[in-house]
C-alpha positions as semicolon CSV with decimal commas, in nm:
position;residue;x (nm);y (nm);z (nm)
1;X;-9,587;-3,539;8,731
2;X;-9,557;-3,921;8,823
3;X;-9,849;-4,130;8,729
4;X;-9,897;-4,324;9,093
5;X;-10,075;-4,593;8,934
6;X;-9,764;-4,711;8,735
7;X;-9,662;-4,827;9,062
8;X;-9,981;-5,014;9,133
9;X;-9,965;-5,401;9,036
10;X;-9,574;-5,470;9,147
11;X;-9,523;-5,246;9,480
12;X;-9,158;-5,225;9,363
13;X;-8,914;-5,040;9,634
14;X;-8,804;-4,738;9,538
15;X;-8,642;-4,393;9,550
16;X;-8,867;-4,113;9,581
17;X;-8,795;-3,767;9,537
18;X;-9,001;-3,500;9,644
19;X;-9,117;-3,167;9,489
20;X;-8,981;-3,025;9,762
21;X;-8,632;-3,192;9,681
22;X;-8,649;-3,440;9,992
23;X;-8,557;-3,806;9,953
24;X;-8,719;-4,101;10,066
25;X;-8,659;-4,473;10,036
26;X;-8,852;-4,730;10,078
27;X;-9,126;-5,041;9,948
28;X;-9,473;-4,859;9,812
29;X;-9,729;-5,021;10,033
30;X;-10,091;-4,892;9,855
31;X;-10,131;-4,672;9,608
32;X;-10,479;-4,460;9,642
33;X;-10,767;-4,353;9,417
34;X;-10,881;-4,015;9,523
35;X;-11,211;-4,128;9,542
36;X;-11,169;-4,348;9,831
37;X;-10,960;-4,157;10,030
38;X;-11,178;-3,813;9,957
39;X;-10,842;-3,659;9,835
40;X;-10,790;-3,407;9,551
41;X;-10,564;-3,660;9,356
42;X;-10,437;-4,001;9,374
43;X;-10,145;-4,018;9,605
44;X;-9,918;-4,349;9,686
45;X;-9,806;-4,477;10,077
46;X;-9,481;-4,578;10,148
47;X;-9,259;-4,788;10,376
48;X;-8,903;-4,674;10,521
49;X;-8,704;-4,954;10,620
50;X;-8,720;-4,777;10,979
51;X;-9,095;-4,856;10,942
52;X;-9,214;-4,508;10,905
53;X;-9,537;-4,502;10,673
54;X;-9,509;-4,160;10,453
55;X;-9,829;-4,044;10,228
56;X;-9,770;-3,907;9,898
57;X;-9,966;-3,713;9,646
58;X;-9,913;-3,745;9,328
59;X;-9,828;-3,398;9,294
60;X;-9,594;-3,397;9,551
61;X;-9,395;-3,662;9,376
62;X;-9,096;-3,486;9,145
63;X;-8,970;-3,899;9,022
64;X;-8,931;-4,273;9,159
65;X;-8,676;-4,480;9,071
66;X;-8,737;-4,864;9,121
67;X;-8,463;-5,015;9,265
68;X;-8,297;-5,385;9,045
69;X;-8,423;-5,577;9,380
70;X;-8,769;-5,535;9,191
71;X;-9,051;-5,596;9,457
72;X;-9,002;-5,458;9,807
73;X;-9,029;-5,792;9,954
74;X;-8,798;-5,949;9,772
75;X;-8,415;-6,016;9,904
């Protein structure tokens, strides 16, 4: 399982793949403690660069890879 909180201080932009064997690219845009959001587990939210904003939780998370841009912001 991915630790979500890895991902926490640099929002880098990434390539997820899901348990489920789906992929998904895009800039992590929160990552959230399960305690705030009433959730079993900690999950992470991300960005597609068609602007679609995808939950994750961190069970449903099979890796990430960070992309050598580093932070999704940058160019």
């Amino acid at each position: 399982m991915v630790n979500v909180w890895d991902y926490a201080n640099n929002l880098p932009y990434v390539t997820l793949k899901a348990v489920g064997g789906q992929v998904f690219t895009g800039g992590i845009i929160y990552v959230e403690d399960s305690e705030e959001t009433e959730a079993d587990e900690d999950g992470l939210v991300l960005e597609t660069p068609d602007g679609r904003i995808i939950n994750f939780l961190q069970s449903e998370i099979e890796s990430i890879q960070i992309h050598q841009k580093g932070r999704r912001n940058a160019n």
